[in-house]
N, C-alpha and C positions, 0 to 999 in steps of 0.2 A: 566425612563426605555428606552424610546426612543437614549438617547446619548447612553446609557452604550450598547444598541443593535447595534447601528449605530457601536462603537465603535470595539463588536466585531465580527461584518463582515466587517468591513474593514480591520484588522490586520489579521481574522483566511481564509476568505472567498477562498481564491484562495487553501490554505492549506486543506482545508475538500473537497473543489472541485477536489483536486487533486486524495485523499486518494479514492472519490467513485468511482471516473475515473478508476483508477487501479483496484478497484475491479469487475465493472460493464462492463468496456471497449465499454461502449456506451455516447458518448457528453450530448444525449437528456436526457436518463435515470439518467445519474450521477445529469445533472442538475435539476432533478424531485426530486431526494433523497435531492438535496445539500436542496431544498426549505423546503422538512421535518423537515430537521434537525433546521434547524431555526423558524420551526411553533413548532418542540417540545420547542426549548429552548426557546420562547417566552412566554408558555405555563409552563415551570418549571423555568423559570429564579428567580423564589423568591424564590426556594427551594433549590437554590443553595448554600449550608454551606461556600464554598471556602475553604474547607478541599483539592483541589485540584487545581491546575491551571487553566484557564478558557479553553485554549488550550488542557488541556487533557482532563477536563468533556466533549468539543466541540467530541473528537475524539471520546470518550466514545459514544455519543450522533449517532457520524454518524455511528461508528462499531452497534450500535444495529438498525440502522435505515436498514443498507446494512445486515442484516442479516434477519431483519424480510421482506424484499424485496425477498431474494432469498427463504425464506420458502411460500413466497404465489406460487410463481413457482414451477412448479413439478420438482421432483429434484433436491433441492436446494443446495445441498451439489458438485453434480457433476457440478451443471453451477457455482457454485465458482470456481470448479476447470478450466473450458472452460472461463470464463470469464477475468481469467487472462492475460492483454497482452505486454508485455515489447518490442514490436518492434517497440511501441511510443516515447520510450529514444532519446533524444534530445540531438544535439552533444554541447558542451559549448564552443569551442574554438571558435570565432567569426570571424577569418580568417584562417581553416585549409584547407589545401592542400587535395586535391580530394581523393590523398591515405589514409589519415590519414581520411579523415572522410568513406572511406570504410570499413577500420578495424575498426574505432571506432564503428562502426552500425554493423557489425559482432561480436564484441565482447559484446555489448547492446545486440543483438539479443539471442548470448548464453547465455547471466544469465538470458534473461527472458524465457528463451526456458528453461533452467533449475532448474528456481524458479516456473514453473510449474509441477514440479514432487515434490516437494514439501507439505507437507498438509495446509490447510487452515490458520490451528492456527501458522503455521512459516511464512507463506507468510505474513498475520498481523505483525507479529512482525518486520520481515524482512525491509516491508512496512514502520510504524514506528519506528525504530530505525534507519534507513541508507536513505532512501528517506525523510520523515520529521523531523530527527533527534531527536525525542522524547528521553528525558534518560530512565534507567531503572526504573525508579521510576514512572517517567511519563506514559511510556506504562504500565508499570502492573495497575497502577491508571485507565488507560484510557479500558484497556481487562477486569478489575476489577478481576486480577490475582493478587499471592503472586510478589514478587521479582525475587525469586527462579524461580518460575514456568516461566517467561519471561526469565530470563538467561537460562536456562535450552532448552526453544524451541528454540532461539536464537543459542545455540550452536550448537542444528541437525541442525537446518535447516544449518547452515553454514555448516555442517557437509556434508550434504546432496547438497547442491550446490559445495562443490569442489569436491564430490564426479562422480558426472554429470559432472560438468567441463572437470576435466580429464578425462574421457571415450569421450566427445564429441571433444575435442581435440587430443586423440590419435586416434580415427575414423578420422579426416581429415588430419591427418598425414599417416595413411595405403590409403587414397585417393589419396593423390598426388603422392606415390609411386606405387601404380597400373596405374596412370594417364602417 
């Protein structure tokens, strides 16, 4: 048990770190959850069928860990919503020019500014499908959703982010012209 654990925290560990990160948007706290999730899976790892990936029972494992975190907090539904924070986006080009990483961080800033209007169960999705690239199969595996049901929140919420898009983009366009 020992390798097969070694094995998947070192392949998943940066990945579920990431995932609690985004939804906690605290270092300490994400890294208190990332430890749950590996005291659960240490604790169910023989009940694992592998009906699944190991990478999506891992997400599975941390989406019910970040859930039952935010219900011991009062409110647990609104600090998912507040807890949201995308102005951590990280620029990838490893030598851009000053302008280019201003807009890049303005433009990071707006989809996370607008995947906070967003509901929980699209930000999830959002979350795993386009930042850890989960397929559909994987995410609905990993929410212990239909197919459907992941496609289906997957299309508002995008629905819902160009939605925001464009309004927050037309607001800085009446900006510069009153400006």
């Amino acid at each position: 048990m020992d390798s097969v654990f070694d094995e998947i925290y070192r392949k998943y560990h940066q990945d579920v770190f990431q995932f609690l990160f985004y939804m906690v948007k605290n270092k300490e706290h994400a890294e208190d959850l990332v430890q749950e999730v590996y005291i659960r899976v240490l604790k169910s790892y023989e009940r694992f069928e592998g009906k699944s990936s190991e990478k999506t029972w891992l997400f599975s494992i941390a989406r019910n860990v970040a859930i039952d975190s935010f219900r011991k907090e009062k409110g647990w539904k609104q600090k998912i919503l507040e807890k949201f924070d995308w102005s951590t986006g990280q620029v990838k080009d490893d030598c851009p020019i000053p302008e280019e990483i201003a807009v890049q961080n303005e433009e990071i800033q707006l989809i996370y500014k607008c995947l906070d209007r967003c509901t929980v169960d699209q930000r999830m999705v959002i979350i795993m499908r386009y930042i850890h690239e989960l397929s559909i199969v994987e995410t609905a595996e990993a929410l212990q959703w239909t197919e459907s049901k992941v496609k289906t929140t997957q299309h508002r919420a995008l629905k819902v982010l160009k939605k925001y898009m464009e309004e927050n983009i037309g607001k800085e366009e009446m900006d510069i012209e009153e400006a």
